[in-house]
VOGU-3710 file (C-alpha; in Angstrom, 3 decimals, decimal comma):
1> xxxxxxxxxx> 6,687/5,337/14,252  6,495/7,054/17,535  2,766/7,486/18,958  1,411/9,863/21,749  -1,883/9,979/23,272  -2,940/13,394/23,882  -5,890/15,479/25,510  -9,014/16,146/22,667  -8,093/20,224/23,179  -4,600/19,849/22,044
11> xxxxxxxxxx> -6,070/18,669/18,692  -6,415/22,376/17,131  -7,808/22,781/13,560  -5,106/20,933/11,196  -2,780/21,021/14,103  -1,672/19,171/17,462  0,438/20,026/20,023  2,630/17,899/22,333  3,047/19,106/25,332  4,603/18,687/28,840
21> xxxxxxxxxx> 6,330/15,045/28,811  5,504/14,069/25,603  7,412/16,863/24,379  10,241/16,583/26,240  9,736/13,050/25,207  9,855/13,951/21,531  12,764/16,292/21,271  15,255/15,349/23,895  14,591/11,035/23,691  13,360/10,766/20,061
31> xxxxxxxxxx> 15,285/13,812/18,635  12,241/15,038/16,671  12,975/18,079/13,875  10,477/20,011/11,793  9,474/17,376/9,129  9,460/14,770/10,934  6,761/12,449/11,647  3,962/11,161/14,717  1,007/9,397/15,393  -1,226/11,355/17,598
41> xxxxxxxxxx> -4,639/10,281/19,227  -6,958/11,563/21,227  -7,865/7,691/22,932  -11,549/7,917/21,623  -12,215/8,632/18,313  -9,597/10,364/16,369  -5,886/9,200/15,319  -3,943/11,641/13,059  -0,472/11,530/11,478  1,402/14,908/12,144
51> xxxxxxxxxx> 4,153/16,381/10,563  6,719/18,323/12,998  6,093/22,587/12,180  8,044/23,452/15,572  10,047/21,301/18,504  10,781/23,079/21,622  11,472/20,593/24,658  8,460/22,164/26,675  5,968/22,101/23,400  5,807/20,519/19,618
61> xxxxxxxxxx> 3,595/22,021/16,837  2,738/19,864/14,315  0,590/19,625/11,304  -1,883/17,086/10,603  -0,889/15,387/7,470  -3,934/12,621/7,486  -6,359/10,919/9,451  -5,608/7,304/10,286  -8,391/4,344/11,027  -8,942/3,516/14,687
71> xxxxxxxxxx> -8,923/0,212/13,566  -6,808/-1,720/16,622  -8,724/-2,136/19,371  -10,781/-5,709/19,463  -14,301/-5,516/19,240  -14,148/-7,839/22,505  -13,620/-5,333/25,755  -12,302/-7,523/27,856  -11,314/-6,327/31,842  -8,813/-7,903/33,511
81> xxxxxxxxxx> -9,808/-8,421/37,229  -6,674/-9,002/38,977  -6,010/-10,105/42,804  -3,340/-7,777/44,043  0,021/-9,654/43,524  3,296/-8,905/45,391  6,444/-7,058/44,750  5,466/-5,124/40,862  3,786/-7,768/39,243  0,524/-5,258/38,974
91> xxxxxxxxxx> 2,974/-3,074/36,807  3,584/-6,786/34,499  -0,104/-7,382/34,457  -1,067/-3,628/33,429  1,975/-3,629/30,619  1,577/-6,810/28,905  -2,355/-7,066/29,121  -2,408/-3,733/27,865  -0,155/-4,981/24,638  -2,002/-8,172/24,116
101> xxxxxxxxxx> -5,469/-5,769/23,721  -7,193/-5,522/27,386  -9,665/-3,117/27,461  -9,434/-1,839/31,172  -7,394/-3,362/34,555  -9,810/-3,651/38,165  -7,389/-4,491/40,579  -9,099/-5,988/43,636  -8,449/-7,453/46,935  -8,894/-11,317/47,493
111> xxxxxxxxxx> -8,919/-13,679/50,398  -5,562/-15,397/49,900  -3,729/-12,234/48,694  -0,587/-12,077/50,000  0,872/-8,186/49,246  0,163/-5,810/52,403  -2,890/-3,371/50,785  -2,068/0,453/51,546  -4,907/2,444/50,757  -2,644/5,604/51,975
121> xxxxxxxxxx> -0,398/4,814/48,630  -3,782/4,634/46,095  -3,716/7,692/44,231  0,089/7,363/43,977  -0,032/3,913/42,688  -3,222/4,635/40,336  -0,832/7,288/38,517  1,872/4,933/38,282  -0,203/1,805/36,785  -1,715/4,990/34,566
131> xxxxxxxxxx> 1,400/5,792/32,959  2,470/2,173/32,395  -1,041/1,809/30,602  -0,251/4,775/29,139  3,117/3,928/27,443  2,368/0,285/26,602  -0,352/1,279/24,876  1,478/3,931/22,723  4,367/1,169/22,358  2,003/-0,795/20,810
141> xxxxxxxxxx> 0,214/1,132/18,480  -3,143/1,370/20,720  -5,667/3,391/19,666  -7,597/3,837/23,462  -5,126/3,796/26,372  -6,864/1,001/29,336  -8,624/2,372/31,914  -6,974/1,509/35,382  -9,638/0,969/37,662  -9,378/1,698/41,592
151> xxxxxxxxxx> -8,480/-1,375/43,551  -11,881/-2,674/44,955  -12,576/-5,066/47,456  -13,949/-8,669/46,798  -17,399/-7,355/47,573  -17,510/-4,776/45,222  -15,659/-6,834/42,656  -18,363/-9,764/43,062  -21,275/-7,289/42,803  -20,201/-5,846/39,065
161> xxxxxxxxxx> -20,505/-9,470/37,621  -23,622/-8,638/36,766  -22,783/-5,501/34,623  -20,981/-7,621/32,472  -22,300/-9,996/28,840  -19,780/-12,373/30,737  -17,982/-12,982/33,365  -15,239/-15,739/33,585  -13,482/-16,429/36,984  -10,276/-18,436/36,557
171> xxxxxxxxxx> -9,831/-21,702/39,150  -7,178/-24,053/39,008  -9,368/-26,577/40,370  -11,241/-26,528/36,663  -7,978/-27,486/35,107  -7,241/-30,482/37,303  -10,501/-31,990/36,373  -10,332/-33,921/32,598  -13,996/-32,843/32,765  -13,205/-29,249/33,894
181> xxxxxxxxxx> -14,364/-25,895/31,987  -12,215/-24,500/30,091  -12,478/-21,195/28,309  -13,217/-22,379/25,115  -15,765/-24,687/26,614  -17,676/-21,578/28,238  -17,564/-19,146/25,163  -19,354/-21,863/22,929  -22,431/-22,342/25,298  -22,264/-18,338/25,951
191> xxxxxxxxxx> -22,228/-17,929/22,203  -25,493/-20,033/21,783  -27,195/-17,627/24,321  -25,593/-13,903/23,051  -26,853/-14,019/20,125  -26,206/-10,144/18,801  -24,245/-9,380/22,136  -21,542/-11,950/20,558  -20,557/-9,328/18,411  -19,098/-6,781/20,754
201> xxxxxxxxxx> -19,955/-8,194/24,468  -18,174/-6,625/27,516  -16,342/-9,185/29,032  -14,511/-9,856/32,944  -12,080/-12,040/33,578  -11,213/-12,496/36,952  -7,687/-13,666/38,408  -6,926/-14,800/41,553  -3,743/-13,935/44,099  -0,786/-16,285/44,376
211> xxxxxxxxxx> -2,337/-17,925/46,857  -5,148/-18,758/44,740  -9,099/-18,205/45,239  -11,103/-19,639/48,077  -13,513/-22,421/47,638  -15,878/-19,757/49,065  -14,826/-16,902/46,572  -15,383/-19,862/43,376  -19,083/-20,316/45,025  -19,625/-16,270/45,421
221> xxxxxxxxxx> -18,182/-15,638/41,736  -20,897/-18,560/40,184  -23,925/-17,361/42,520  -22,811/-13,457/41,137  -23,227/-15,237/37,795  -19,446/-15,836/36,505  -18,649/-18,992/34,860  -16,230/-20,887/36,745  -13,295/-21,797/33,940  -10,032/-23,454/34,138
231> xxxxxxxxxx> -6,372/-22,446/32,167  -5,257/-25,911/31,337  -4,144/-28,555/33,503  -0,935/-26,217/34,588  -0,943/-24,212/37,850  0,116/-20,635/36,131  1,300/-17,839/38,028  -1,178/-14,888/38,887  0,899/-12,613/36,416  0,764/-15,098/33,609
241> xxxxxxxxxx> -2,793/-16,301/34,089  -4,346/-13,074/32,921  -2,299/-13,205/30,064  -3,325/-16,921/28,983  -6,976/-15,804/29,235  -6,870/-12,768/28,089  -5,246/-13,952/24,543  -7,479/-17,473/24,678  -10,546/-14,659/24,099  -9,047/-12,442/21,860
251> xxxxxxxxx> -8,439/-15,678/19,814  -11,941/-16,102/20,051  -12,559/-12,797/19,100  -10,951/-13,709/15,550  -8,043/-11,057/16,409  -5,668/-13,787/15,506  -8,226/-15,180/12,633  -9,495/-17,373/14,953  -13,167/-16,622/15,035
//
């Protein structure tokens, strides 16, 4: 069933509206008569299914038939920090992460990164990534669409470590090592520490560029307080590694009736 995220005013009584794209959305790609059904949600705490009243291409009435649970989202919010890849891999990262469950994107700039950085192009590309978040997350059945964060530089990046229950920056030089970190490795000695903050921590993972991090970036991340983890013994592309991580912790999370 279709699903639109929609602003908390457009919720009206024991009504919503759609609006703008999503109703052009509705009526002229979906077809949508009166009777017909939606998910709306407001992305914070309400998720409703409506039942189509009127469907105009610039606005859809609709009454609210019942009140769903908010009940997918992962009680792990984990941020994706992601190096700046070339060519529209950002648009990959932002999609996919946002279907496996990530709970915000912070694009940032690395050392090795290889993609030209065009601050001029920021607010421009923000929208962009914010409508791919936007539409994954609806695609998906998402009940909070993932923030997109402004790209930061490795400074600032290194600096919010510290905001965060933990922090996990991913090396490929931990994989090569037999004795290396791995994820798994560093969630059971963080577990042992949380204690109640292993119920619903706030979590950054932190990917590197295709070129890979720095041995002076690995050193910065650890003294910031990340823990430095491998992926496996595989060198992973920068759009996949996010991924890997990303669903090794939601594992962990018991999304997958793993915990």
């Amino acid at each position: 069933m279709q699903r639109y995220f929609i602003a908390a005013e457009q919720f009206d009584g024991s009504s919503v509206r759609l609006i703008g794209e999503d109703a052009f959305h509705a009526v002229r790609v979906m077809r949508m008569k009166p009777e017909e059904k939606f998910i709306a949600s407001d992305g914070l705490s309400r998720v409703v299914l409506a039942s189509v009243r009127e469907a105009a291409s610039s606005e859809v009435v609709a009454d609210i038939v019942e009140e769903l649970p908010m009940d997918s989202e992962s009680s792990w919010s984990v941020t994706i920090a992601q190096s700046l890849p070339k060519g529209d891999k950002m648009e990959l990262v932002i999609q996919k992460g946002t279907e496996i469950g990530a709970y915000a994107f912070a694009p940032f700039q690395s050392e090795r990164m290889i993609v030209q950085y065009d601050g001029k192009k920021e607010a421009k590309r923000l929208e962009r990534w914010g409508k791919i978040a936007k539409e994954a997350a609806e695609q998906s059945h998402r009940c909070r669409i993932p923030a997109v964060e402004p790209v930061r530089s490795w400074r600032e990046l290194k600096e919010s470590i510290p905001t965060f229950d933990l922090a996990l920056f991913c090396y490929e030089r931990e994989g090569d090592a037999a004795a290396g970190k791995g994820i798994r490795d560093a969630l059971q000695d963080w577990k042992q520490q949380a204690g109640d903050k292993a119920a619903a921590p706030k979590m950054l993972l932190i990917v590197g560029p295709e070129g890979g991090f720095t041995e002076r970036e690995a050193d910065e991340a650890e003294a910031a307080g990340a823990v430095i983890v491998g992926l496996g013994r595989r060198i992973l592309r920068t759009e996949t590694a996010g991924f890997v991580g990303l669903t090794c912790l939601l594992y962990e999370a018991g999304e997958m009736g793993g915990a």
